[in-house]
C-alpha positions as CSV (number, residue, x, y, z in Angstrom):
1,X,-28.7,-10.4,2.0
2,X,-26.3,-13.5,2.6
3,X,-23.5,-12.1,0.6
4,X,-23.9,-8.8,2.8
5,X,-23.8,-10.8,6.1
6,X,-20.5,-12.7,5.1
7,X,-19.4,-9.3,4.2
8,X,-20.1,-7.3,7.6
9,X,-18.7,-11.0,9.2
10,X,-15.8,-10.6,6.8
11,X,-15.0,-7.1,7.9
12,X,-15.9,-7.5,11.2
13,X,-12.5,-8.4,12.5
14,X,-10.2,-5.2,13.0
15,X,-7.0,-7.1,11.4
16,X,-8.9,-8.0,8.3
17,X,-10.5,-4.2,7.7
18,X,-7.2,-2.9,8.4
19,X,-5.5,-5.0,5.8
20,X,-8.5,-4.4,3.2
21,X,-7.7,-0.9,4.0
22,X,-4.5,-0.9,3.7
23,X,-4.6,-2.9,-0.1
24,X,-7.3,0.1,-1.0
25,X,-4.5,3.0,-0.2
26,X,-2.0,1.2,-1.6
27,X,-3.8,-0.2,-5.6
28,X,-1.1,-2.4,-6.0
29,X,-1.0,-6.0,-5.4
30,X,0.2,-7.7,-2.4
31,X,1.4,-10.2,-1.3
32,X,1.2,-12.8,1.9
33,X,4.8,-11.8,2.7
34,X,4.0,-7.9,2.3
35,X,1.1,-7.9,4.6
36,X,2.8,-10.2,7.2
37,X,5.6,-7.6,7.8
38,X,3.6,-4.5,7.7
39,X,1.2,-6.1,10.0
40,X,3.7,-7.9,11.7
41,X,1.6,-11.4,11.8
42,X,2.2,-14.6,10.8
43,X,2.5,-15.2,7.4
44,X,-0.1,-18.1,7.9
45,X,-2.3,-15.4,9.9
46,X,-1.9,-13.4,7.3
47,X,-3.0,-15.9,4.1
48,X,-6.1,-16.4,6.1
49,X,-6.9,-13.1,6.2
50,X,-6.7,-11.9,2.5
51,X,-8.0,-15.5,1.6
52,X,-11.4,-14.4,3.8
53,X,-11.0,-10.9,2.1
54,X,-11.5,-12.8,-1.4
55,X,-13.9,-14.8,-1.0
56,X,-16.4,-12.3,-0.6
57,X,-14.9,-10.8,-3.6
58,X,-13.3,-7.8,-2.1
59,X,-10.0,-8.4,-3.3
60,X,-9.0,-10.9,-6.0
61,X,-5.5,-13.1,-6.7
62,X,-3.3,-14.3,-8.9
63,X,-0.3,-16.6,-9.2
64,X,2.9,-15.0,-9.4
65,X,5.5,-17.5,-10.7
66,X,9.3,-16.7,-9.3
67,X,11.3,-18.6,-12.1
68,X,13.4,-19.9,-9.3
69,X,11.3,-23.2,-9.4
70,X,9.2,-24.4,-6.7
71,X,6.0,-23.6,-5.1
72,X,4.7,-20.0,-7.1
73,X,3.5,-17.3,-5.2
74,X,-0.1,-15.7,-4.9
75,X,-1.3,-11.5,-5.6
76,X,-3.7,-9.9,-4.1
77,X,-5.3,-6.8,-5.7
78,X,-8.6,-4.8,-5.2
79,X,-11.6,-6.7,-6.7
80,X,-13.2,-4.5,-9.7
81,X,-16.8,-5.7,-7.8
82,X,-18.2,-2.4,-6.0
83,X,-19.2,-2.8,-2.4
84,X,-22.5,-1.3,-1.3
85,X,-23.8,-1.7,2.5
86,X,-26.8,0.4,2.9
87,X,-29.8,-0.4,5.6
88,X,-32.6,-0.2,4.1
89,X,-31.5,-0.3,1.1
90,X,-30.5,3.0,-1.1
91,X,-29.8,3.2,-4.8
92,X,-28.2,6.1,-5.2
93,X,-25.9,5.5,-8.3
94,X,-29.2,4.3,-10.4
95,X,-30.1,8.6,-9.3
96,X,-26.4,9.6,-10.5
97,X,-27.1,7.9,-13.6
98,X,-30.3,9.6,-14.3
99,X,-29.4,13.0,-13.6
100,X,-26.2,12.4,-15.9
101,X,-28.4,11.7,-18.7
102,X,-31.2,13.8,-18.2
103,X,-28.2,16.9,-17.9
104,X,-26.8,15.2,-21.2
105,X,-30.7,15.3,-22.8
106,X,-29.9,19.2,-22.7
107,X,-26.7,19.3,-24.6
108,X,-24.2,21.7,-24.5
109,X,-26.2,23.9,-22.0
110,X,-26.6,20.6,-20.0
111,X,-23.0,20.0,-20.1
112,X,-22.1,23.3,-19.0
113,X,-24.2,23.5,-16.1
114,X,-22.7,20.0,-14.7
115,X,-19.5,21.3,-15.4
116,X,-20.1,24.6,-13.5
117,X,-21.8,22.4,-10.5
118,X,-18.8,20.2,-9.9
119,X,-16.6,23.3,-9.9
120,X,-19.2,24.8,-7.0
121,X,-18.9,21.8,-5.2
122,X,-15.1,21.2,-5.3
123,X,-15.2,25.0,-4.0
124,X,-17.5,24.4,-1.3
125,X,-15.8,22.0,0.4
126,X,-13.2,24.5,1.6
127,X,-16.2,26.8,3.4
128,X,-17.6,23.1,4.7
129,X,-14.0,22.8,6.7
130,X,-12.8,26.5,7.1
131,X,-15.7,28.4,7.6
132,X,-14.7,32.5,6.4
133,X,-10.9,31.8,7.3
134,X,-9.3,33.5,4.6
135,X,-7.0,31.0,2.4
136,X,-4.3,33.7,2.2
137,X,-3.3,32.9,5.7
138,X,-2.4,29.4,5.2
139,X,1.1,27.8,3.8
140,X,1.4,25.9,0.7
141,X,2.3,23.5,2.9
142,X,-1.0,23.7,4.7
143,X,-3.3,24.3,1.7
144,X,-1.8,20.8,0.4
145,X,-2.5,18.8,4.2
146,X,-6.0,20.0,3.9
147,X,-6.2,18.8,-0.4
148,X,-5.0,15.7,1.0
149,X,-7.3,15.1,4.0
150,X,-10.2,16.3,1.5
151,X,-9.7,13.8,-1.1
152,X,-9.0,10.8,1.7
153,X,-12.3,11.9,3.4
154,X,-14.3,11.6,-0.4
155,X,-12.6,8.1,-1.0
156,X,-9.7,9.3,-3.5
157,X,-6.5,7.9,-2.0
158,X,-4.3,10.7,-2.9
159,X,-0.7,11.5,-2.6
160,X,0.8,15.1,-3.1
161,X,3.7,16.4,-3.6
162,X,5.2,20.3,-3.8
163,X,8.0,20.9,-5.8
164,X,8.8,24.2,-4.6
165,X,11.4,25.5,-6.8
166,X,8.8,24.7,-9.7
167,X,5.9,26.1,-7.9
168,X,4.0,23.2,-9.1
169,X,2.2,20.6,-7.2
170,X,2.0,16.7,-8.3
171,X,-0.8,14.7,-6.9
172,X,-2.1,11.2,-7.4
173,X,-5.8,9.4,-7.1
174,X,-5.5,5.9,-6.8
175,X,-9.2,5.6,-6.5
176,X,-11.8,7.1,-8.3
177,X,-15.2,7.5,-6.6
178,X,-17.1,8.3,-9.3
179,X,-15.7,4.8,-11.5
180,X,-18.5,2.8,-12.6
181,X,-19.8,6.0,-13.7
182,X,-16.7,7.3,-15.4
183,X,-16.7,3.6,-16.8
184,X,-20.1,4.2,-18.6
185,X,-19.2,7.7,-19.9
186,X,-15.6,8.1,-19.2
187,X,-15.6,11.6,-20.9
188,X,-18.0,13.3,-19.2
189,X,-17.5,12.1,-15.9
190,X,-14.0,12.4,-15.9
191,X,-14.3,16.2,-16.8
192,X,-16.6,16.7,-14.4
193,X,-14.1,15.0,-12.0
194,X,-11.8,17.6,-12.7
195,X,-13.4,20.4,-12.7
196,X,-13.9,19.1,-8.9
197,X,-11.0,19.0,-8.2
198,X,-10.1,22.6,-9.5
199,X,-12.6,23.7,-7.3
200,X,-11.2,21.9,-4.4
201,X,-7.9,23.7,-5.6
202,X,-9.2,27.3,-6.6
203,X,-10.5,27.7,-2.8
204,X,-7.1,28.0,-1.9
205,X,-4.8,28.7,-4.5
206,X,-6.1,31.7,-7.3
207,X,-4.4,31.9,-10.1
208,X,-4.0,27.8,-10.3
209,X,-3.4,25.9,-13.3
210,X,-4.8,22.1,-13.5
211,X,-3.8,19.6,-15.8
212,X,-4.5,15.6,-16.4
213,X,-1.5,13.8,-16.9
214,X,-2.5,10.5,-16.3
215,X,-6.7,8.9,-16.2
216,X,-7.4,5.3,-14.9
217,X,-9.9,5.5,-17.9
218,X,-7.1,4.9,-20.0
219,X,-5.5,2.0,-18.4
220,X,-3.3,4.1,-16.2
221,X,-3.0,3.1,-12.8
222,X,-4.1,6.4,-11.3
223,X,-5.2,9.2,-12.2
224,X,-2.7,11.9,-11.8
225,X,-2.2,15.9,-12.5
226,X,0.4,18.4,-12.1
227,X,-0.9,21.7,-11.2
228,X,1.4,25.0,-11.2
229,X,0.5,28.0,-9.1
């Protein structure tokens, strides 16, 4: 309960969320200098803020040595330490994990069926936002604002882009919401994953084509996949 106070303190100040924020989007590290221009505060201001952010383990640093001599300079990157503020409390990844395995118990059939039920869900989320507007009447341009709010929404942190003469779209995750599952059983989740994310895709382009091209799992530093329509 004390660490959760010095969070919800931590956090508290609109600055220091932002910032947080901001490092989340971004899942590269930072440093003082970076956040003091694109927050355009004192670089002093600005230390004290991601030195608050890490000692409640939300973000985590690293010396950064110039080789120009003098003073080295300190990174700060997105603590691997999961967050959870719930009141009362709520476990609701100890659920995820037991209705992974229990699907897994049934094998194949098991596998299928959590396969199929990500795909439904990645579909549905198009219905949750449009209602029975028909897909057909959108742009590319316009199916690709409404993937990108989507994911944002669901904690992903994406970035799109259309290459039109290719027909293909490119899209990044630099966070994975399902990761400390996908941690424990990296294939299965991250299959599942995707087969979410051709849902999302399906409910607005038919004849779409999904590939991986790049999984955090693997050391990557998003997940990333090309899809041609």
């Amino acid at each position: 309960m004390d660490h959760t106070l010095k969070i919800t303190n931590v956090l508290a100040d609109s600055t220091r969320y932002s910032i947080y924020q901001y490092v989340t989007k971004l899942n590269q590290p930072v440093s003082v200098t970076d956040i003091a221009q694109n927050f355009s505060i004192h670089p002093n201001v600005a230390r004290l803020h991601l030195s608050k952010l890490e000692d409640v383990q939300l973000l985590v640093s690293r010396t950064r040595k110039t080789g120009k001599g003098g003073r080295p300079s300190r990174l700060y990157q997105l603590s691997e330490q999961d967050v959870h503020l719930q009141f009362p409390y709520r476990d609701y990844h100890l659920l995820a994990r037991i209705a992974l395995e229990s699907l897994m118990e049934l094998g194949m059939e098991g596998e299928r069926t959590l396969y199929s039920t990500g795909f439904k869900y990645g579909k549905a989320m198009f219905k949750q936002n449009f209602g029975n507007q028909n897909p057909e009447n959108f742009s590319v341009e316009e199916k690709i604002k409404w993937l990108q709010e989507s994911a944002f929404i669901i904690g992903m942190f994406p970035n799109f882009e259309y290459v039109k003469h290719e027909e293909t779209i490119f899209f990044s995750l630099s966070n994975c919401p399902f990761k400390d599952l996908a941690k424990e059983n990296p294939q299965i989740v991250c299959t599942l994953h995707g087969f979410f994310l051709e849902g999302m895709m399906r409910a607005l382009f038919m004849n779409i084509q999904l590939k991986e091209v790049h999984n955090m799992m693997e050391g990557c530093a998003t997940c990333s996949y090309k899809a041609a329509l």
